[in-house]
C-alpha positions, 0 to 999 in steps of 0.5 A: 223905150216903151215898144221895147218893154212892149216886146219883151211883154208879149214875149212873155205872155208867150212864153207862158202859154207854152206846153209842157211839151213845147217846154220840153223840147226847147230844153231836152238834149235831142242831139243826134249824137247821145249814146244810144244801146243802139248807137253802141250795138250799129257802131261798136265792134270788135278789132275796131281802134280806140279812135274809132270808139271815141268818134262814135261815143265820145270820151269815156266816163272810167279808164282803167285796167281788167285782170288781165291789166288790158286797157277798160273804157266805160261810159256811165250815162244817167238821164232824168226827165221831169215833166210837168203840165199845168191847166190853168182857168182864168189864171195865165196871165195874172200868174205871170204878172202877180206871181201866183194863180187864181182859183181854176188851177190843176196840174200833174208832174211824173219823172223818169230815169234811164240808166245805160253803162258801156263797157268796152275791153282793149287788147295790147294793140288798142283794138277793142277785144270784147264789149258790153252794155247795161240799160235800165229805166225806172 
């Protein structure tokens, strides 16, 4: 019992020595398949079918109809990221046993959102007609 509460000891203790940075990259969605304005412009073309829309971007966030009551797919994606990095002096170790943090403690967070909006028109043979995309940061 007490070389299990042990482990579990230490892992904390590591845990709460980590980065921000090291954070970040256990939690962020880094899978090669997020949609991309590059995935979309090496991937998307014109005349290719619907399935071949899907294999490269995933199901779409809107299906409706244009003017001309043609088949509309698009794909909405909002992403946030949140980073916060903290500099403690005498402080870590008390701060995961306690719950708070001696004196010597600094830190910083920013954040930051991209937006990017696909749209891609089919003809009447499911066939994408045209396409265009809208990505922003702020």
């Amino acid at each position: 019992m007490l070389k299990k509460a042990l482990i579990v000891l230490c892992a904390l203790l590591l845990v709460g020595c980590a980065t921000a940075s090291d954070h970040r990259q256990l939690v962020q969605d880094d899978k090669g398949d997020r949609l991309t304005v590059g995935t979309v412009q090496r991937k998307i073309k014109v005349g290719m079918p619907s399935s071949a829309v899907i294999e490269a971007l995933g199901s779409p966030n809107i299906v409706t109809t244009d003017e001309e009551r043609q088949e509309v797919w698009i794909y909405d994606k909002i992403a946030t990221d949140v980073t916060y990095s903290s500099s403690e002096a005498d402080g870590g170790v008390f701060l995961l046993i306690s719950g708070f943090s001696g004196t010597g403690r600094s830190g910083s967070s920013s954040s930051s959102q991209r937006t990017l909006t696909v749209i891609v028109k089919f003809d009447k043979e499911n066939k994408v007609r045209d396409f265009a995309y809208h990505t922003s940061s702020f």
